[in-house]
VOBA-371352 format. One record per residue (C-alpha): residue number from 1; residue in three letters; x, y, z. Coordinates in steps of 0.5 Angstrom, whole numbers, plus 500, padded with zeros to 3 digits. Example, Ala and Ser with C-alpha at 12.3 -4.5 7.8 and 13.67 -1.06 7.14 Angstrom:
BEGIN
+-----+--------+-----+-----+-----+
: num : residu :  c1 :  c2 :  c3 :
+-----+--------+-----+-----+-----+
:   1 :    ALA : 525 : 491 : 516 :
:   2 :    SER : 527 : 498 : 514 :
+-----+--------+-----+-----+-----+
//
This chain:
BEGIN
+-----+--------+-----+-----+-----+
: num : residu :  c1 :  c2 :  c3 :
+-----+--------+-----+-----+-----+
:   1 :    UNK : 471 : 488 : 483 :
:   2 :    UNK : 467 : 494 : 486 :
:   3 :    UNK : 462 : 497 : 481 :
:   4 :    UNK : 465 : 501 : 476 :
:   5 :    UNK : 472 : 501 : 478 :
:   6 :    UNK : 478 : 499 : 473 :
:   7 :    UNK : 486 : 498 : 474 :
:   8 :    UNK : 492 : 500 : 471 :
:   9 :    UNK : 499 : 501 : 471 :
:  10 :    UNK : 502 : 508 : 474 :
:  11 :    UNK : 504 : 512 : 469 :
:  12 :    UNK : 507 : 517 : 471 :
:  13 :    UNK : 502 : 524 : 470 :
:  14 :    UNK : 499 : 519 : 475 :
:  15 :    UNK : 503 : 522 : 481 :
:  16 :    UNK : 500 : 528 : 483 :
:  17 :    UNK : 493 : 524 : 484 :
:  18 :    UNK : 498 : 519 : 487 :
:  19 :    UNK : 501 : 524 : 491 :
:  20 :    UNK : 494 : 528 : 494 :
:  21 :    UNK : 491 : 522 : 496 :
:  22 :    UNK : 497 : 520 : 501 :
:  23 :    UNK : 497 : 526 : 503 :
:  24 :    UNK : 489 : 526 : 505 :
:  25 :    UNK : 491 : 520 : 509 :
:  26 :    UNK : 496 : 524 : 513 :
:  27 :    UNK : 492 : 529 : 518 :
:  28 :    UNK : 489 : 521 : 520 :
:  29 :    UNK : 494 : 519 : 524 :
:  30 :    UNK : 492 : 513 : 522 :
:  31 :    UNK : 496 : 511 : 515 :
:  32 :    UNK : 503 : 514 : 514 :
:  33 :    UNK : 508 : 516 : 519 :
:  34 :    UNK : 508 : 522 : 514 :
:  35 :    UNK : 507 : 527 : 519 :
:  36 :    UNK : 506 : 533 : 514 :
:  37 :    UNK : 505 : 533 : 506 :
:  38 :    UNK : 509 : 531 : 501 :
:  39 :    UNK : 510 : 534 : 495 :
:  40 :    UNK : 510 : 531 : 487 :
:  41 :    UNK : 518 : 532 : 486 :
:  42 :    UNK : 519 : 528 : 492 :
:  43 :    UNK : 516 : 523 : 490 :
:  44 :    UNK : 520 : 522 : 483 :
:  45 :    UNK : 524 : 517 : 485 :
:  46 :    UNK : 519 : 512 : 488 :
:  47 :    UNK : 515 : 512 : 482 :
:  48 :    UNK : 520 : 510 : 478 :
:  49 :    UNK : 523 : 506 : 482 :
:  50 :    UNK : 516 : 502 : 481 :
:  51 :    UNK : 517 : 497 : 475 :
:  52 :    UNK : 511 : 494 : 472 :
:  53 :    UNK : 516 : 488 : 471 :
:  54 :    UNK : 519 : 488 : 479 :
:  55 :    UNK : 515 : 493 : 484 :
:  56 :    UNK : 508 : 495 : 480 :
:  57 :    UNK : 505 : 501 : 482 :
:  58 :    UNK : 498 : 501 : 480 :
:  59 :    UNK : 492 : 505 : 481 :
:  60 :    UNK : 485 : 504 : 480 :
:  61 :    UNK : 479 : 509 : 477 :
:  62 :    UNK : 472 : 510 : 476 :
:  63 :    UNK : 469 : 515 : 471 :
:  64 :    UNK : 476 : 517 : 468 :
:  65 :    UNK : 479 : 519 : 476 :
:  66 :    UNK : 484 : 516 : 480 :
:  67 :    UNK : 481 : 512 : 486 :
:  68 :    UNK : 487 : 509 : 489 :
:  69 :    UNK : 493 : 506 : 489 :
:  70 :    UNK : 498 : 500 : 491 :
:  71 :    UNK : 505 : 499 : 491 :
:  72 :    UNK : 510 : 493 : 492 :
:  73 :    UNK : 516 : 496 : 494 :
:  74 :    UNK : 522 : 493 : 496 :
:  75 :    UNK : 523 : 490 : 503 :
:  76 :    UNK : 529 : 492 : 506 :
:  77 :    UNK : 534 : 494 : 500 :
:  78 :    UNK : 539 : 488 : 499 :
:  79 :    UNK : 539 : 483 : 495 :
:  80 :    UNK : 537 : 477 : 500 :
:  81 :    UNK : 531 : 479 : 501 :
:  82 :    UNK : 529 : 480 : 493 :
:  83 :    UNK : 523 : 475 : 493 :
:  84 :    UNK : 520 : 479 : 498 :
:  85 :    UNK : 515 : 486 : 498 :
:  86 :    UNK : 511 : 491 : 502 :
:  87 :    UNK : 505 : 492 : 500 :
:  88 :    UNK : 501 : 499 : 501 :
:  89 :    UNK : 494 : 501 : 499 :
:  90 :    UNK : 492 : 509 : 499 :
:  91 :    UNK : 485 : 510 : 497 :
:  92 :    UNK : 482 : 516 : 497 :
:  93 :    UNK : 476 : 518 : 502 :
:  94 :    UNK : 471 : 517 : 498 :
:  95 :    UNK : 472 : 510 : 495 :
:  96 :    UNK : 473 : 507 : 502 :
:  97 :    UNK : 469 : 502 : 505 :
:  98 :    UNK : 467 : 500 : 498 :
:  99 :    UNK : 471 : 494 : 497 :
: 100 :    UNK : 476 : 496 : 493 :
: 101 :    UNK : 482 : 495 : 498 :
: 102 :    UNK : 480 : 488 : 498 :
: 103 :    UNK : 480 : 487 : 490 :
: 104 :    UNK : 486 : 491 : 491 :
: 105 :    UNK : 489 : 486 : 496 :
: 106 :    UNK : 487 : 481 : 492 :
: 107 :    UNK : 490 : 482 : 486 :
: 108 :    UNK : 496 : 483 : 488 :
: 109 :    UNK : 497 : 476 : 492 :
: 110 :    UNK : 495 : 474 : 485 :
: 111 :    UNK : 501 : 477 : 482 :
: 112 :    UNK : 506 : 476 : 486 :
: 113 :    UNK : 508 : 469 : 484 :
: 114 :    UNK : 510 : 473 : 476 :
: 115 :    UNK : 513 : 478 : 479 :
: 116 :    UNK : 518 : 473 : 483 :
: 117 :    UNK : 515 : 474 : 490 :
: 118 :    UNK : 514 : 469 : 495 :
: 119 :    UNK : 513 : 473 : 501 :
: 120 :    UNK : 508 : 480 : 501 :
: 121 :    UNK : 509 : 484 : 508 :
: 122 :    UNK : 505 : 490 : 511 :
: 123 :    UNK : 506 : 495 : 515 :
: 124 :    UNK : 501 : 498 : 519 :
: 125 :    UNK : 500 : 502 : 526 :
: 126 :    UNK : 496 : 498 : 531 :
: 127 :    UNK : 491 : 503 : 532 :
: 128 :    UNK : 489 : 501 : 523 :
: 129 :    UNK : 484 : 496 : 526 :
: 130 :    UNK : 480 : 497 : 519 :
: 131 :    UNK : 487 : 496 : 515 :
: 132 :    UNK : 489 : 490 : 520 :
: 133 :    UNK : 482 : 487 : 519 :
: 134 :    UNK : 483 : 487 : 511 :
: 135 :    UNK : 490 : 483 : 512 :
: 136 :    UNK : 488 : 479 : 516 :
: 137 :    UNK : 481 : 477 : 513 :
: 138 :    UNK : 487 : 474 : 506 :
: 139 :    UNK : 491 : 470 : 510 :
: 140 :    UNK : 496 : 475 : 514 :
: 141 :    UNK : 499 : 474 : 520 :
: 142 :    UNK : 503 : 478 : 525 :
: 143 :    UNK : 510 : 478 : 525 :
: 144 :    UNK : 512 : 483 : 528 :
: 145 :    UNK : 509 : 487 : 533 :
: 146 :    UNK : 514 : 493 : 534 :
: 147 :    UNK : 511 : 496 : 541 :
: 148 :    UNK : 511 : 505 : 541 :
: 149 :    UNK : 516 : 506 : 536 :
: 150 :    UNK : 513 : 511 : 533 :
: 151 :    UNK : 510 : 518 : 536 :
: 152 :    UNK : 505 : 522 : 532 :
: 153 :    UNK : 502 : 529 : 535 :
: 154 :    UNK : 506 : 526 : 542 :
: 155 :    UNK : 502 : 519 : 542 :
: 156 :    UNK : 506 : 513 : 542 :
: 157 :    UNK : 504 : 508 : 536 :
: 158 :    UNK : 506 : 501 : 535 :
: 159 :    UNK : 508 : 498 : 528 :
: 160 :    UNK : 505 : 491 : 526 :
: 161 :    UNK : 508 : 488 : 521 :
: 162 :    UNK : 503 : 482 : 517 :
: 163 :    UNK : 506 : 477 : 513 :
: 164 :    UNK : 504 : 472 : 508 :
: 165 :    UNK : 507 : 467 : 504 :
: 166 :    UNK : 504 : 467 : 497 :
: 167 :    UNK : 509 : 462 : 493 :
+-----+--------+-----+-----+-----+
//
């Protein structure tokens, strides 16, 4: 784990960290298809629908600050596809580039399995090379590449989704 980092489940006096660094991402173009900030109220029921028990939400922190976050998340909603979750990492700017989102990503395939998931997806732009290249270097593969289905600021973006089976 990276120097002086640990993690925890979300709580929800976490959220207003949780939600500035989503937010940082925006302005990117690189991360959300987000395209102006969200608020804190609007993202009540995402919070709660993340169960420790289910589709933790974590955050991880250095000297008492938040410095990112992932989530498991439901994968399209119906019960069929219950053992499968999307993944998300969010780190703030100064905590990129340090190792957190591998030790991150680690955890979570760890986890997985006693949450009763067998598959984890990401869905990330085709321009995201850094956060393809951390997929990738776990074991993801492509698959889905779904070409300009997204326009930010008038340009066509791909979405590619990563998979893994982890149990």
């Amino acid at each position: 784990m990276p120097d002086h980092f640990s993690y925890r489940v979300a709580n929800f006096d976490d959220l207003p960290a949780i939600v500035a660094i989503y937010n940082s991402t925006i302005a990117s173009r690189q991360v959300t298809a987000d395209t102006e900030p969200v608020t804190v109220e609007s993202r009540h029921q995402w919070f709660y629908d993340h169960t420790p028990e289910r589709r933790p939400l974590w955050v991880s922190e250095q000297d008492g600050q938040i410095t990112g976050w992932l989530s498991f998340s439901n994968f399209y909603g119906r019960p069929a596809y219950a053992g499968t979750a999307e993944l998300s990492i969010y780190l703030h700017e100064n905590a990129r580039g340090k190792g957190l989102g591998k030790h991150f990503l680690r955890l979570a395939i760890g986890h997985a399995p006693a949450i009763n998931v067998h598959t984890l997806l990401g869905f990330i732009f085709g321009h995201n090379t850094p956060s393809l290249k951390l997929f990738e270097n776990f074991g993801f593969g492509t698959w889905a590449h779904m070409p300009r289905v997204a326009t930010l600021d008038g340009i066509e973006r791909d979405l590619i989704i990563v998979g893994k089976r982890v149990a």
